[in-house]
C-alpha positions in Angstrom: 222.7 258.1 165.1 223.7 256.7 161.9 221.0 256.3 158.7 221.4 253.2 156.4 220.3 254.2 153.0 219.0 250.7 151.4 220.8 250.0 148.5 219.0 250.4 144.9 218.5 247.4 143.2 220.2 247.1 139.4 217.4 247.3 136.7 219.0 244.7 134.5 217.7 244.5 130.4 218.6 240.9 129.7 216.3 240.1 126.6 215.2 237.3 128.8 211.4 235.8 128.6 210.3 237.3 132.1 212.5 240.1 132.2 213.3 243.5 129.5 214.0 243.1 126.4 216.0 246.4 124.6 213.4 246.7 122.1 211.0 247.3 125.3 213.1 249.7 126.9 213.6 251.6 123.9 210.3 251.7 123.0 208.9 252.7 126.6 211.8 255.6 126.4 210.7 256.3 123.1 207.5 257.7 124.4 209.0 260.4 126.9 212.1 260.9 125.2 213.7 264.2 123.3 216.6 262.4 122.0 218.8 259.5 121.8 222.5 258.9 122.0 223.6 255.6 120.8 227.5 254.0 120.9 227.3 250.5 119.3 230.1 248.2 117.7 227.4 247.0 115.2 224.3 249.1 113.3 221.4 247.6 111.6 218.8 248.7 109.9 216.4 246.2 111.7 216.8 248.0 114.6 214.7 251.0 113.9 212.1 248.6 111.9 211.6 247.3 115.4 210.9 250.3 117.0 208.9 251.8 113.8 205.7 254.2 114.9 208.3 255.0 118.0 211.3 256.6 117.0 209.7 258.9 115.3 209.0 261.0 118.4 212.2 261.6 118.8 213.8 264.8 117.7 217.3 263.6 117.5 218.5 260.3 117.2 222.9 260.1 117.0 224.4 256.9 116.3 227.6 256.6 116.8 229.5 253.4 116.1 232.4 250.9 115.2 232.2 247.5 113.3 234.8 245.5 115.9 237.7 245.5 113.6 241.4 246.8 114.5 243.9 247.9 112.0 247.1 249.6 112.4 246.9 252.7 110.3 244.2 255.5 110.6 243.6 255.4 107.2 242.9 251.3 107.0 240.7 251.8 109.9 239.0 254.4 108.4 237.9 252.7 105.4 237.7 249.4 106.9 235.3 250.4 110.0 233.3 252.7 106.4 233.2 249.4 104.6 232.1 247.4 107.1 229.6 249.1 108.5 227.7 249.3 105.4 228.4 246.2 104.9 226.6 244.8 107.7 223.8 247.3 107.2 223.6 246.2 103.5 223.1 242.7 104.9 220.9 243.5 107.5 218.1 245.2 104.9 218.7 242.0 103.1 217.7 240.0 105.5 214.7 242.1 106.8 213.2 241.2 103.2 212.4 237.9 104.4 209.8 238.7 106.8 209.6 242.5 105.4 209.3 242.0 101.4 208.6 245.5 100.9 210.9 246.8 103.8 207.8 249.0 104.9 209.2 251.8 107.6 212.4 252.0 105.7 211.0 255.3 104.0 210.9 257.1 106.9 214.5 255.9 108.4 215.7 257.0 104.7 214.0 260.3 105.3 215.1 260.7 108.8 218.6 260.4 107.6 218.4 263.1 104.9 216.4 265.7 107.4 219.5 264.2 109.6 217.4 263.7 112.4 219.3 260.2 112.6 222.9 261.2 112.2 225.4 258.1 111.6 229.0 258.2 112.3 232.1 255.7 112.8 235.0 256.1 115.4 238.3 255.2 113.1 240.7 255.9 116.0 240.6 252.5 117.7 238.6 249.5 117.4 235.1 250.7 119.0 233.3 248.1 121.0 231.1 250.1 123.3 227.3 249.8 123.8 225.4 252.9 125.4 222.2 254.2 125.3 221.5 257.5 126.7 217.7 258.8 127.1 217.5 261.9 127.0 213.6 262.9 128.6 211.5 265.9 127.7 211.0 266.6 131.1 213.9 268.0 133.1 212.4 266.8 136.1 212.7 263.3 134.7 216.4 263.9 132.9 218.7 261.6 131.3 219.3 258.1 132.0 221.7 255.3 130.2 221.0 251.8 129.4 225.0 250.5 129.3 226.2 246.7 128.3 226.4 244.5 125.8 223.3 245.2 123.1 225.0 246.0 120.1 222.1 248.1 117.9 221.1 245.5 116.0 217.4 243.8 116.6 218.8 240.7 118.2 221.0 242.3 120.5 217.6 243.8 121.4 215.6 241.0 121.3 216.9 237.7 120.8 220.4 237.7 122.1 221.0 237.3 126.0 222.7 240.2 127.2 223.5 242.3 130.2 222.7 246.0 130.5 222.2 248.0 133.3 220.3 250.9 134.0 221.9 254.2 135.1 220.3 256.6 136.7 222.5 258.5 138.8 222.5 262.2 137.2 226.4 262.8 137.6 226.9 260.1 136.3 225.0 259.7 133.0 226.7 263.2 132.4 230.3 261.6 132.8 228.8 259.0 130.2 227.4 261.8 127.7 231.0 263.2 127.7 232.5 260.3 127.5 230.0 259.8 124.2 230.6 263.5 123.0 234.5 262.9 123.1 233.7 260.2 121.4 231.0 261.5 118.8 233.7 264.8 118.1 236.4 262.5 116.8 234.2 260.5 114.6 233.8 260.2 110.9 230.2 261.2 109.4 228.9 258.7 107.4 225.5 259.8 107.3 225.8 259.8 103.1 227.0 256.9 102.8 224.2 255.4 104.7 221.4 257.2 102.8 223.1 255.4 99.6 222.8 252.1 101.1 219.3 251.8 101.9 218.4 254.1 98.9 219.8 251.7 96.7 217.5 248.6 98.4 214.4 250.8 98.4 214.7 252.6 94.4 211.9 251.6 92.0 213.6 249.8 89.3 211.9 250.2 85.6 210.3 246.9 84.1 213.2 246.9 81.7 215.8 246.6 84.8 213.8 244.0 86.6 213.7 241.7 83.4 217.6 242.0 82.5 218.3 240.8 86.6 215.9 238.1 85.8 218.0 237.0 82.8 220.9 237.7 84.3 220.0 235.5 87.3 218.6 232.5 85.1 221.3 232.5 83.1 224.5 232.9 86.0 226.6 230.2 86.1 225.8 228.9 82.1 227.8 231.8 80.0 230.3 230.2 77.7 234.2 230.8 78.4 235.9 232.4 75.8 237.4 229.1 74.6 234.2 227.3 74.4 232.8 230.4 72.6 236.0 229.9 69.9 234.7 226.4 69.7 231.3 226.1 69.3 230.0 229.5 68.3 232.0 231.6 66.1 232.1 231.1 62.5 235.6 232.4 61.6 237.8 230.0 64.0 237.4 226.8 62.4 238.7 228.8 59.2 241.5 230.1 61.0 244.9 228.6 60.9 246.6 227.7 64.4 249.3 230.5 63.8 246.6 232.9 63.6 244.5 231.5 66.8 247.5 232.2 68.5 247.6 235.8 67.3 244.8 236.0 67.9 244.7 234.8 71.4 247.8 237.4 71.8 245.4 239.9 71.2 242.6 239.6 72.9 245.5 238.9 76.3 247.5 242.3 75.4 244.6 244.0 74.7 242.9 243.0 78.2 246.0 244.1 79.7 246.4 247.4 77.9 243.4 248.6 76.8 244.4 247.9 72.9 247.0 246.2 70.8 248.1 246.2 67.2 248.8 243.4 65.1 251.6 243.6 63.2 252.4 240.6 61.1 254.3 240.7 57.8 252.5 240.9 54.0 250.8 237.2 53.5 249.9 235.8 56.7 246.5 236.6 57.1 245.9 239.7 58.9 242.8 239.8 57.4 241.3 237.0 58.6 242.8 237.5 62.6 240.4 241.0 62.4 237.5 239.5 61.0 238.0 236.9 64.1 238.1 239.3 66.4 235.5 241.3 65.0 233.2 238.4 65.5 234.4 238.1 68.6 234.0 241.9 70.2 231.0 242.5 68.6 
């Protein structure tokens, strides 16, 4: 006599209306969770503002992840998949200020990165265009399950985006997925610091004084006078000046942009004089 095991169905995280969303799953795991391991080709910051008041629970949360790019040398990959990635978080936190002004919950993912219970790194070996998420329960009896798909890290790719995840839940084989995300994790770059800078940097108080000379700088982008116009409709000295001596002068200021300096050298007579006192006006 032969027994017929029914097949499991697939428990599929879609984002759609009457199905999971990522966000959900997350946050449900969230709850009975000791840890998560995340592999992502893209990481933003509006991803842990979604699950804010959740992830804290979690003792550990490693993100390991690419930014979809492909270069032939290490070291271009390396520094490309760096600048990228803060990149696209940068970009991210800026546009969380339109619906989160004062990007509340950022705090804690700031602290949570220096306490380094999130860790951050890239894979610079390849281009990296995986997307896992292995739950790592509190209870043994429950253990480790994966979410694997297409949900890049990001809060439309859980959310908004249609995807296709599946659940696994099979124990040997979640662990050939943790060591396939430790291999991984080992050869990676830590850019946990360079992180921390990023969002540091959007959530600083800035002094009165700072806020007022952005302001000016912002009202006034796109009006400063070119040098020539300056020559010509501010400075005292040029209309004075003869056209041998705009020209040296023009040499100048080009050599000395160049260089870092220049010396004017004209013989006895030909106004030397004059030339500093334009550039004078002009530096100062």
């Amino acid at each position: 006599m032969t027994l017929e095991t029914k097949p499991r169905d697939l428990f599929i995280v879609d984002n759609s209306v009457a199905g999971w969303t990522g966000l959900r799953y997350l946050e449900e795991w969230a709850g009975i969770a000791r840890a998560f391991d995340i592999a992502t080709g893209y990481f933003e910051i509006g991803a842990l503002l979604s699950l804010d008041g959740k992830w804290q629970t979690l003792n550990k949360i490693r993100i390991l992840m690419g930014t979809e790019t492909n270069h032939r040398t290490r070291r271009a990959m390396l520094d490309a998949v760096r600048a990228r990635a803060i990149e696209v978080l940068n970009a991210s936190i800026e546009a969380d200020k339109d619906t989160n002004p004062f990007l509340q919950g950022v705090p804690a993912v700031l602290e949570a990165l220096r306490s380094r219970q999130i860790e951050c790194r890239v894979y610079d070996k390849d281009k990296f265009h995986a997307k896992a998420y292995i739950t790592h329960a509190k209870l043994e009896v429950v253990g480790a399950q994966a979410l694997v798909g297409s949900s890049n890290f990001t809060k439309p790719g859980l959310t908004k985006n249609v995807e296709l995840n599946i659940q696994v839940q099979n124990a040997r084989e979640v662990a050939q997925l943790q060591e396939w995300f430790e291999a991984h994790w080992n050869e990676a770059i830590d850019v946990t610091d360079a992180i921390i800078y990023t969002v540091a940097r959007q959530t600083r108080l800035y002094t009165p004084f700072e806020v007022y000379a952005k302001a000016l700088q912002e009202f006034f982008r796109g009006h400063e006078l070119t040098a020539t116009e300056w020559d010509e409709t501010r400075s005292k000295m040029f209309p004075r000046i003869d056209r041998y001596q705009k020209e040296a002068y023009w040499a100048l200021m080009k050599i000395a942009r160049q260089h870092g300096g220049a010396f004017l050298c004209d013989g006895v007579g030909l106004g030397k004089t004059f030339v500093g006192l334009m550039l004078i006006e002009r530096l100062v």
